[in-house]
LUMBAMAR-519483 format. One record per atom (N, C-alpha, C): residue in one letter; x, y, z. Coordinates in steps of 0.02 Angstrom, whole numbers, plus 50000, padded with zeros to 5 digits. Layout:
// LUMBAMAR-519483
AXYZ ...
This chain:
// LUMBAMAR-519483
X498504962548953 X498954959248998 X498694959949070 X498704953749108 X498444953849166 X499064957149232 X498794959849282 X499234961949350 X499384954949356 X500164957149378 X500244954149445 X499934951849509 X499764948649521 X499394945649606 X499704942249646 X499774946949714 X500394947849761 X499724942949826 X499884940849855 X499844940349923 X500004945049975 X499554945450011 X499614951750064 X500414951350107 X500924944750112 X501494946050166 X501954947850103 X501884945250042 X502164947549989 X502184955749960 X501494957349952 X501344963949920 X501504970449996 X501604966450055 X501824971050097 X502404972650105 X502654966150080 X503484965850092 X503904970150005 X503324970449956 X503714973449900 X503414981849914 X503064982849964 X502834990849986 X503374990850027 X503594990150072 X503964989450124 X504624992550083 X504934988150040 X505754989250011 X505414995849960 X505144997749943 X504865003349878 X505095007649951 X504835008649988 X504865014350042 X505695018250037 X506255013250035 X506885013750040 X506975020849998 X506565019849934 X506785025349904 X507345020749841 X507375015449846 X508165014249796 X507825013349740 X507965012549674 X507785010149617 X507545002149619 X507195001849598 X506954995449586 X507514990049562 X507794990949497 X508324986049503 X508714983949550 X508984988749587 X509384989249634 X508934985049695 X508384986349722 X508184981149761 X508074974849743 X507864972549675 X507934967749672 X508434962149670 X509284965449628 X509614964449645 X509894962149721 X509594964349785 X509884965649845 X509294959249857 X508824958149841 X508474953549870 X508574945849844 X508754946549797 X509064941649731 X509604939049771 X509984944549809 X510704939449839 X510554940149918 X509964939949950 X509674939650002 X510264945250054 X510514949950011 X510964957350066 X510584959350074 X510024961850147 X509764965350157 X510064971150195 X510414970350203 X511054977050231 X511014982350225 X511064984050165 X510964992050156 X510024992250133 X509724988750124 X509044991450126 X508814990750186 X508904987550241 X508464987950277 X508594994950345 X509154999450343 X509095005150363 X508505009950334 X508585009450260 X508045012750222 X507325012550220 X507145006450259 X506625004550220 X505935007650306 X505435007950303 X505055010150358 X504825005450389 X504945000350390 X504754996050436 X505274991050442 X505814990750449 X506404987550473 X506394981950500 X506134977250563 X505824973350586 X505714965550528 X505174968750486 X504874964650442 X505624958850419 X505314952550423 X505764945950391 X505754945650319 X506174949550298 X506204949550217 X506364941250205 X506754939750234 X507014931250190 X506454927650219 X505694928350261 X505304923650278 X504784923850229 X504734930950189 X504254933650165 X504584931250075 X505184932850052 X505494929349992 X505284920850007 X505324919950061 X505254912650049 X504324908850052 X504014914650067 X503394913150047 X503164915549970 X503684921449960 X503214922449891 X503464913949847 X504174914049860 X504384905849836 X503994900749825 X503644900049892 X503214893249904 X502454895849860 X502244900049862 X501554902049822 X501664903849766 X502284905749739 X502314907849664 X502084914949640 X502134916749693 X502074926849697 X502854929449680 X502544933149612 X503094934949580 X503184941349600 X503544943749649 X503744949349684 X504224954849644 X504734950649593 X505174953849569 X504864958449485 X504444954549453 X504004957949433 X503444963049449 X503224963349502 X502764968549531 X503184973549546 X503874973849577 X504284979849571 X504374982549501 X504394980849466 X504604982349396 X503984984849360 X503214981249374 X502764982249331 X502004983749381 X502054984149433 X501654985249438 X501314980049464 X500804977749521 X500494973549555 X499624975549555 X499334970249597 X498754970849645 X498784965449690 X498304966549735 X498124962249802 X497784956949771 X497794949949798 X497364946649771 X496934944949824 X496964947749890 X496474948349943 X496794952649992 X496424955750020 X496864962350082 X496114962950133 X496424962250208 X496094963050244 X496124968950269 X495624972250313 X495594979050340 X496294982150369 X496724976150425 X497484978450431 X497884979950373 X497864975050345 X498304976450253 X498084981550231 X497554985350223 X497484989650185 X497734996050236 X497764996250299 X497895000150341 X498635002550339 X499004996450341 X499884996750335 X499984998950240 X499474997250203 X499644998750135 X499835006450131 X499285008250158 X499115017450163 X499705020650202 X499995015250234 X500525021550266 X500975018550252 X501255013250207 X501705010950179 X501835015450104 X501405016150057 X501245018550013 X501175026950015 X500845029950053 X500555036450059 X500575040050102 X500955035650172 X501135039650232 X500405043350269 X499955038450262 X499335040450304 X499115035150342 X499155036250417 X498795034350480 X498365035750500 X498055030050520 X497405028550548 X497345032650623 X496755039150621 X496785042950696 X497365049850678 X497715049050632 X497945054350635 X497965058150552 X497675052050492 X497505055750450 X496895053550405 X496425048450454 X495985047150424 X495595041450495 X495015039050460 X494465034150542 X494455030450509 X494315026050551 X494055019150538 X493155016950564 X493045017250518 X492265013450531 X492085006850523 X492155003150574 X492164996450546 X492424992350503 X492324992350446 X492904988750391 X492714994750326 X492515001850356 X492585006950299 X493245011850327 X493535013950301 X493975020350314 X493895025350262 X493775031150321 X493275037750295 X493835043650315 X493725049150272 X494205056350255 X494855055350267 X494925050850191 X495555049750183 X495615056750120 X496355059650118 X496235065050095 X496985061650046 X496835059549999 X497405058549929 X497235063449842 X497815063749820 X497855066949766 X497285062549709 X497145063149649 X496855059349606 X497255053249576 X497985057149587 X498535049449553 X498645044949607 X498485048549673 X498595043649721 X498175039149729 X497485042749721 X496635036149723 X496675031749652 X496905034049592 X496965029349565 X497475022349547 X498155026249590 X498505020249605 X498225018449663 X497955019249723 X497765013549763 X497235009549750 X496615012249692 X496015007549670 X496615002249613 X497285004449592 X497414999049531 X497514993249610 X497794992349642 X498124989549713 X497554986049749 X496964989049770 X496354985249817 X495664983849780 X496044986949705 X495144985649674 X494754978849652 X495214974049677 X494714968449676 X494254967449723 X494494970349772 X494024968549836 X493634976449866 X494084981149861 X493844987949897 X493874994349852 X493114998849881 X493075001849810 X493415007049853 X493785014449826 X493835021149844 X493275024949785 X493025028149842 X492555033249825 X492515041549868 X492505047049811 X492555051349849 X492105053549889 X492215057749946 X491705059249987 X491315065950001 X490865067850001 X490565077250018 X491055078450054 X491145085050038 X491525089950072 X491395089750138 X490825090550127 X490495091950199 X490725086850252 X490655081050229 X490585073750290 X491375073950303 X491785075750254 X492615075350267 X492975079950292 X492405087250306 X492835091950351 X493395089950426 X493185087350456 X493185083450527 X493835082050517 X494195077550464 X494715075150445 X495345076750416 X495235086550400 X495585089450345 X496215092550407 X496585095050385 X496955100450423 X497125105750393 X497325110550399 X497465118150369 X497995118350319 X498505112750327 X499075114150292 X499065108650216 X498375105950212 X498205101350164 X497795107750088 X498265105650022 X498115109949973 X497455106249961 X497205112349905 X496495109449877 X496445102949817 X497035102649812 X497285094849761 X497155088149805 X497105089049866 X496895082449904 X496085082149912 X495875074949878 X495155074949890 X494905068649945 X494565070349991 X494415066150050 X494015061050002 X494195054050003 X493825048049999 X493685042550037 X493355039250050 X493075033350083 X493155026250052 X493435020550103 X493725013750061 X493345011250098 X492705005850055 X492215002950083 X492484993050034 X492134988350062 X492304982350039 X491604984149962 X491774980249929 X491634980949868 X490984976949881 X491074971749930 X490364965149921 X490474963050026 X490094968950048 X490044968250122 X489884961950158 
């Protein structure tokens, strides 16, 4: 069975409501009758046009309400998208928990369930790979356990 394939205002906007914390039914329900009311206190980026973004997955046929339920990928993500993914998803910022090198981002420090849910999410286009200890010191902080392994997200085909 194939993923889901979200569009980046789509797959941001179904990261976006996951943040809330509510059950999945329950958001979909709330998006289903366009109440954004009580999710959008919850949700971390508040701002965002949920009914502009429902109405694009509409027009492209990005099935949003299934990727809550089952699971998604990107079907293209640019260096910003993958930037807001990471701290949508994992609560890691750019400068304060990982660099940016050009269109690589280096000592990123995630669990193993975390690198492999974000390769199921960008692996069409961007690989995660882990990095020497050594090169990812720079990036670590003291209060990070030894279960976090620094990796590097490079484009798959530069």
């Amino acid at each position: 069975m194939s993923r889901t394939q979200l569009s980046i205002p789509v797959g941001l906007l179904v990261e976006n409501v996951l943040t809330s914390g509510v059950p999945g039914d329950v958001i979909i329900e709330w998006l289903q009758r366009r109440d954004f009311s009580r999710l959008l206190p919850l949700v971390k980026e508040s701002p965002m046009d949920f009914d502009e973004r429902l109405q694009t997955a509409a027009d492209i046929g990005d099935d949003w309400e299934k990727a809550i339920r089952q699971g998604y990928e990107f079907k293209f993500l640019h260096i910003n998208g993958l930037k807001r993914l990471l701290d949508f998803r994992f609560d890691r910022k750019v400068d304060r928990d990982y660099v940016q090198d050009e269109l690589s981002l280096k000592h990123i420090r995630l669990t193993a369930e975390e690198i492999e849910l974000l390769q199921s999410l960008i692996g069409r286009q961007w690989i995660v790979q882990a990095e020497e200890v050594e090169a990812a010191a720079e990036g670590r902080t003291e209060d990070e356990s030894s279960s976090h392994i620094p990796v590097c997200i490079q484009l798959k085909f530069p």
